[in-house]
C-alpha positions as CSV (number, residue, x, y, z in Angstrom):
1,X,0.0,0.0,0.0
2,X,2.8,2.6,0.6
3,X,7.0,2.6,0.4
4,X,7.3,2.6,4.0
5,X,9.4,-0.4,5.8
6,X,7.7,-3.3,6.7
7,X,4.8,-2.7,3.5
8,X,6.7,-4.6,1.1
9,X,5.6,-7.6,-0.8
10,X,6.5,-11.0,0.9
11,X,7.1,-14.4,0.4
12,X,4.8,-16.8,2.9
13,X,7.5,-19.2,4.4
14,X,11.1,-19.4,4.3
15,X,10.7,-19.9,0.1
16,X,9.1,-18.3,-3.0
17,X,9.5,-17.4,-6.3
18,X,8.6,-15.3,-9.0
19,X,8.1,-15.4,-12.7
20,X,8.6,-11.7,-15.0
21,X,7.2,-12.6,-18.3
22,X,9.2,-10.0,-20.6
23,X,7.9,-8.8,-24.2
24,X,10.7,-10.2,-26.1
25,X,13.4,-12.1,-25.6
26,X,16.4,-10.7,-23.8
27,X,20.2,-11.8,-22.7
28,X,21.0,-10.2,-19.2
29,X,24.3,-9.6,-17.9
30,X,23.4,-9.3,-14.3
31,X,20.9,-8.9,-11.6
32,X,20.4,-6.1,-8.9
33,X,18.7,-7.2,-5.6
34,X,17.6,-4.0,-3.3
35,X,16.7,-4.5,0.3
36,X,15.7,-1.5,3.4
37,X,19.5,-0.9,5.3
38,X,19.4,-2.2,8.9
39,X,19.4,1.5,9.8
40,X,16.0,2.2,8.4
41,X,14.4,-1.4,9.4
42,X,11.8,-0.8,12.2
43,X,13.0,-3.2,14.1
44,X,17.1,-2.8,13.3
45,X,17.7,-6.1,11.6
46,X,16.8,-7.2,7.7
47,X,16.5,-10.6,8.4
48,X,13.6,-11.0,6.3
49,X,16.2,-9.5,3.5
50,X,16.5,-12.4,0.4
51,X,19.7,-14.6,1.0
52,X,20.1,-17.9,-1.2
53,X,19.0,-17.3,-4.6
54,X,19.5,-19.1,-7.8
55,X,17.5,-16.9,-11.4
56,X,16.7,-19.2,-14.4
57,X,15.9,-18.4,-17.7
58,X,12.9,-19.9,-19.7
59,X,11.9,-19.7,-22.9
60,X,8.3,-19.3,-22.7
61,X,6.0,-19.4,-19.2
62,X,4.8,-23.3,-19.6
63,X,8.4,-24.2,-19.8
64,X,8.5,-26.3,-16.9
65,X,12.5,-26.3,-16.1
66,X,14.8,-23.5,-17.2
67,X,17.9,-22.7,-17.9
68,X,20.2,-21.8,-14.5
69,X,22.0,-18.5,-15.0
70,X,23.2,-18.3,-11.6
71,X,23.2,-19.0,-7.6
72,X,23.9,-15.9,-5.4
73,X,23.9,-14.9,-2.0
74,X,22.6,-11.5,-0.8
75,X,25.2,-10.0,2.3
76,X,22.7,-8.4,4.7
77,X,25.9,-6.6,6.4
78,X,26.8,-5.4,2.4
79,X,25.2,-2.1,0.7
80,X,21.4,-2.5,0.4
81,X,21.5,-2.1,-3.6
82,X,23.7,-5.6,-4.8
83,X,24.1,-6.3,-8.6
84,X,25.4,-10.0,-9.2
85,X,26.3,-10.8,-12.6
86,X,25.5,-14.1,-14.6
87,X,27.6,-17.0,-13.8
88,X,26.2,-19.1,-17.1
């Protein structure tokens, strides 16, 4: 409903993901994850901050196993804007 900490959208549970279908077909060079700093958290910690990640590509949306492109790990001490490029 608004920007503030803490209004975010969430995963339920420890695991998620998420699908961006894209107009055409693209190559990416890297991904950027942004999370809130500690020092703006309500409650001083970012533990709900994404940590293990892996980003596969797919070729259409009823593709039912895609292509890995990379496994990353957010820092939560690091800057809150991370970029991580692809590994594949």
């Amino acid at each position: 409903p608004d920007m503030y900490p803490g209004n975010c959208w969430a995963f339920k549970g420890s695991q998620g993901y998420l699908v961006v279908r894209l107009s055409m077909k693209i190559y990416p060079t890297a991904f950027t994850v942004e999370h809130i700093p500690k020092t703006l958290s309500p409650t001083g910690n970012i533990t709900s901050a994404p940590r293990n990640f892996s980003v596969y590509g797919l070729d259409d949306e009823y593709q039912e196993e895609g292509k890995l492109l990379g496994q990353y790990i957010y820092d939560q001490g690091g800057e809150p804007l991370q970029m991580f490029p692809v590994m594949v």
